[in-house]
N, C-alpha and C positions, 0 to 999 in steps of 0.2 A: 521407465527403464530399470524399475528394481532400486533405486539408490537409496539406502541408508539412511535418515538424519537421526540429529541429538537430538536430546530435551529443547538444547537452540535454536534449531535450524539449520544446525550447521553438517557438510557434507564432504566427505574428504577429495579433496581435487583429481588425486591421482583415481579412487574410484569413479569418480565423474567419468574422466576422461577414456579411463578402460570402458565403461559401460557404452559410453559413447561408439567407440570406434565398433564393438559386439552390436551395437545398432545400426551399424552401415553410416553413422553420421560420424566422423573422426574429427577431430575438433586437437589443434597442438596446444600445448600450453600458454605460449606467446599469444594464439589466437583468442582462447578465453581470457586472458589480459587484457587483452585488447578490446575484448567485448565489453568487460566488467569499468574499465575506466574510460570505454569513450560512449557507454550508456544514456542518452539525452537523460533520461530518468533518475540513473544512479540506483539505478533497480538491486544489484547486486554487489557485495563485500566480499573480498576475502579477512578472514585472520589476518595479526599482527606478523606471523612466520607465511602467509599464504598457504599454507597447508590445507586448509581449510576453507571453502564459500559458502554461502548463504544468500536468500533471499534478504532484502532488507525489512519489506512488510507483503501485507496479503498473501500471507499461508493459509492456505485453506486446510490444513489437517488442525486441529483445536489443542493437539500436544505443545504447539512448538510453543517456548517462553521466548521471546525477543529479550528481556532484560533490560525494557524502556523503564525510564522514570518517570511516574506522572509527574506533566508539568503545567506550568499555568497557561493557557494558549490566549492569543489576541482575543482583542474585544470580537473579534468577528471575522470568521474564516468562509470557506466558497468550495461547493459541493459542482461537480459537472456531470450532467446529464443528456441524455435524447430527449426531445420533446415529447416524443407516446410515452417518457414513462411519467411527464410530471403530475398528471390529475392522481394518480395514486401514491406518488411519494407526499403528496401536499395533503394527502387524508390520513395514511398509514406512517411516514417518517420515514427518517432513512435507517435502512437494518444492513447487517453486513453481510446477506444471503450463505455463500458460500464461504468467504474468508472468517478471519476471527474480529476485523474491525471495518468499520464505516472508514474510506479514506476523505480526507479533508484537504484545501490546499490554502496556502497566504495567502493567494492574490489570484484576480477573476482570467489573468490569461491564459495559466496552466490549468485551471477548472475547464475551460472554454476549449482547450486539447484533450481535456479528455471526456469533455461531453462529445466532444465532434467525434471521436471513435466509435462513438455509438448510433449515431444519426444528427439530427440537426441538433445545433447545441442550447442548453438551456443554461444558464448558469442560476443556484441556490444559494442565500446570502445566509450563514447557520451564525447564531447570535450564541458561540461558546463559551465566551466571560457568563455570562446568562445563566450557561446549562453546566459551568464548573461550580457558579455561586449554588448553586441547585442541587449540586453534589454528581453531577458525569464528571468522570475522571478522562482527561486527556495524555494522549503521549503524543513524542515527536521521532518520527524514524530517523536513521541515519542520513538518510536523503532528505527530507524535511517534508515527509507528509506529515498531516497530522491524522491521529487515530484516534476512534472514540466507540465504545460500545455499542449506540445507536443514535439516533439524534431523531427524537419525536418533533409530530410536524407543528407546534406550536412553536420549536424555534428557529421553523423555518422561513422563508421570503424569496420570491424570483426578484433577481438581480433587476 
Protein backbone atom coordinates (compact mmCIF):
# COMPACT_ATOMS: atom_id res chain seq x y z
CA UNK A 1 0.00 0.00 0.00
CA UNK A 2 3.07 2.37 -0.25
CA UNK A 3 3.63 2.84 3.60
CA UNK A 4 6.59 4.50 4.92
CA UNK A 5 8.71 2.81 7.72
CA UNK A 6 11.82 3.95 9.94
CA UNK A 7 15.30 2.70 10.23
CA UNK A 8 12.79 0.66 13.08
CA UNK A 9 10.00 -0.54 11.52
CA UNK A 10 8.19 1.60 12.70
CA UNK A 11 4.94 3.18 10.69
CA UNK A 12 2.87 6.07 11.41
CA UNK A 13 -0.82 4.83 12.44
CA UNK A 14 -2.62 7.63 11.06
CA UNK A 15 -0.83 6.91 7.53
CA UNK A 16 -1.75 3.32 7.99
CA UNK A 17 -4.97 3.91 8.32
CA UNK A 18 -5.38 6.62 5.28
CA UNK A 19 -3.51 4.21 3.01
CA UNK A 20 -5.88 1.71 4.10
CA UNK A 21 -9.28 3.21 3.55
CA UNK A 22 -7.27 4.55 -0.38
CA UNK A 23 -7.22 0.71 -0.63
CA UNK A 24 -10.88 -0.14 -0.38
CA UNK A 25 -9.98 -1.81 3.06
CA UNK A 26 -10.81 0.91 5.89
CA UNK A 27 -9.90 -0.28 9.04
CA UNK A 28 -10.98 2.58 12.34
CA UNK A 29 -8.51 2.99 14.89
CA UNK A 30 -10.43 1.09 17.79
CA UNK A 31 -10.37 -1.68 15.16
CA UNK A 32 -6.53 -1.93 14.70
CA UNK A 33 -6.38 -1.83 18.68
CA UNK A 34 -8.07 -4.30 18.62
CA UNK A 35 -6.29 -6.29 16.19
CA UNK A 36 -2.81 -5.29 17.72
CA UNK A 37 -3.87 -6.58 21.45
CA UNK A 38 -6.06 -9.49 20.90
CA UNK A 39 -3.25 -11.06 18.34
CA UNK A 40 -2.80 -14.86 19.44
CA UNK A 41 0.89 -14.04 18.40
CA UNK A 42 1.34 -10.62 19.65
CA UNK A 43 2.65 -10.02 16.05
CA UNK A 44 2.27 -6.30 16.44
CA UNK A 45 3.27 -2.95 18.83
CA UNK A 46 2.37 0.22 18.94
CA UNK A 47 4.77 3.08 20.43
CA UNK A 48 4.64 4.38 23.99
CA UNK A 49 2.19 7.66 22.62
CA UNK A 50 0.50 4.83 19.94
CA UNK A 51 1.38 6.99 17.21
CA UNK A 52 3.25 4.75 15.75
CA UNK A 53 3.00 0.52 14.86
CA UNK A 54 5.40 -1.89 14.05
CA UNK A 55 5.76 -5.32 13.27
CA UNK A 56 7.34 -7.10 16.24
CA UNK A 57 9.93 -9.52 14.02
CA UNK A 58 10.07 -11.15 10.53
CA UNK A 59 10.63 -8.06 8.30
CA UNK A 60 11.64 -8.93 5.41
CA UNK A 61 13.13 -5.53 4.09
CA UNK A 62 17.01 -6.08 5.60
CA UNK A 63 16.88 -2.00 6.82
CA UNK A 64 14.74 -2.40 9.59
CA UNK A 65 16.87 -2.37 13.03
CA UNK A 66 14.50 -3.95 15.84
CA UNK A 67 16.72 -2.52 18.61
CA UNK A 68 16.92 -6.27 20.24
CA UNK A 69 19.53 -6.98 22.67
CA UNK A 70 21.34 -10.07 22.21
CA UNK A 71 20.45 -12.20 24.82
CA UNK A 72 21.39 -15.50 26.35
CA UNK A 73 18.56 -18.09 25.10
CA UNK A 74 17.69 -21.49 26.82
CA UNK A 75 19.58 -24.50 26.64
CA UNK A 76 17.26 -25.42 23.84
CA UNK A 77 14.61 -23.93 21.74
CA UNK A 78 12.09 -25.63 18.82
CA UNK A 79 11.87 -24.68 15.17
CA UNK A 80 8.23 -25.69 13.39
CA UNK A 81 7.99 -26.99 10.29
CA UNK A 82 6.05 -29.25 7.25
CA UNK A 83 7.40 -32.49 6.94
CA UNK A 84 8.40 -32.08 2.74
CA UNK A 85 10.70 -29.54 4.10
CA UNK A 86 12.53 -31.50 6.69
CA UNK A 87 15.20 -33.80 4.52
CA UNK A 88 16.68 -30.46 3.38
CA UNK A 89 16.53 -28.40 6.46
CA UNK A 90 18.43 -31.44 8.21
CA UNK A 91 21.24 -31.18 5.34
CA UNK A 92 21.24 -27.24 4.61
CA UNK A 93 20.12 -25.70 8.30
CA UNK A 94 17.67 -23.43 9.08
CA UNK A 95 18.25 -19.89 6.94
CA UNK A 96 15.90 -17.09 7.28
CA UNK A 97 14.97 -17.09 3.46
CA UNK A 98 13.11 -14.10 3.07
CA UNK A 99 12.96 -12.35 6.58
CA UNK A 100 16.29 -11.03 8.39
CA UNK A 101 16.13 -13.91 11.18
CA UNK A 102 15.45 -17.72 11.53
CA UNK A 103 12.17 -17.63 14.21
CA UNK A 104 12.68 -19.83 17.10
CA UNK A 105 10.14 -20.71 19.80
CA UNK A 106 10.49 -21.96 24.08
CA UNK A 107 8.45 -24.62 23.83
CA UNK A 108 7.31 -27.58 21.18
CA UNK A 109 3.47 -26.36 21.33
CA UNK A 110 3.70 -23.10 19.55
CA UNK A 111 6.62 -24.59 17.17
CA UNK A 112 3.82 -27.42 16.46
CA UNK A 113 1.24 -24.30 15.35
CA UNK A 114 3.37 -23.19 13.40
CA UNK A 115 4.62 -26.11 11.74
CA UNK A 116 0.90 -27.12 11.18
CA UNK A 117 0.46 -23.77 9.01
CA UNK A 118 2.50 -25.26 6.62
CA UNK A 119 1.42 -28.96 6.34
CA UNK A 120 1.93 -31.73 8.59
CA UNK A 121 3.93 -30.73 11.46
CA UNK A 122 7.40 -31.64 12.31
CA UNK A 123 8.89 -30.20 15.30
CA UNK A 124 13.10 -29.32 15.34
CA UNK A 125 14.95 -29.45 18.72
CA UNK A 126 17.83 -26.35 18.01
CA UNK A 127 20.66 -26.91 20.84
CA UNK A 128 21.04 -22.64 21.16
CA UNK A 129 23.29 -22.63 24.58
CA UNK A 130 25.49 -24.82 22.07
CA UNK A 131 25.31 -22.31 19.02
CA UNK A 132 25.63 -19.00 21.53
CA UNK A 133 28.81 -20.91 23.35
CA UNK A 134 29.94 -21.03 19.51
CA UNK A 135 29.40 -17.60 19.06
CA UNK A 136 25.44 -17.13 17.23
CA UNK A 137 24.15 -14.38 18.66
CA UNK A 138 20.54 -14.50 19.85
CA UNK A 139 17.60 -12.00 20.37
CA UNK A 140 14.30 -12.17 21.94
CA UNK A 141 11.12 -10.18 20.29
CA UNK A 142 8.75 -8.41 21.96
CA UNK A 143 6.55 -11.31 21.86
CA UNK A 144 8.90 -13.85 22.84
CA UNK A 145 10.30 -15.30 19.60
CA UNK A 146 13.53 -16.11 19.57
CA UNK A 147 15.67 -14.83 16.56
CA UNK A 148 19.01 -15.96 15.26
CA UNK A 149 20.90 -15.60 12.11
CA UNK A 150 20.81 -19.15 10.90
CA UNK A 151 21.05 -22.23 12.79
CA UNK A 152 23.19 -24.83 10.72
CA UNK A 153 22.05 -28.38 10.68
CA UNK A 154 24.53 -29.77 13.15
CA UNK A 155 22.57 -28.16 15.92
CA UNK A 156 19.70 -29.44 14.82
CA UNK A 157 17.33 -32.87 15.97
CA UNK A 158 13.43 -33.83 15.16
CA UNK A 159 11.72 -33.61 18.32
Amino acid sequence: IGLTLDEAGWASVDELLTKLAAHKKPLSRAELEELVSTNDKQRYAFNADQTKIRANQGHSLQTIELGLEPLEPPAILYHGTASRFVEVILQEGLKPRSRQHVHLSKDTETATKVGERHGKPVVLVIAAQQMQKEGFVFYCSENNVWLTEKVPANYLKIV
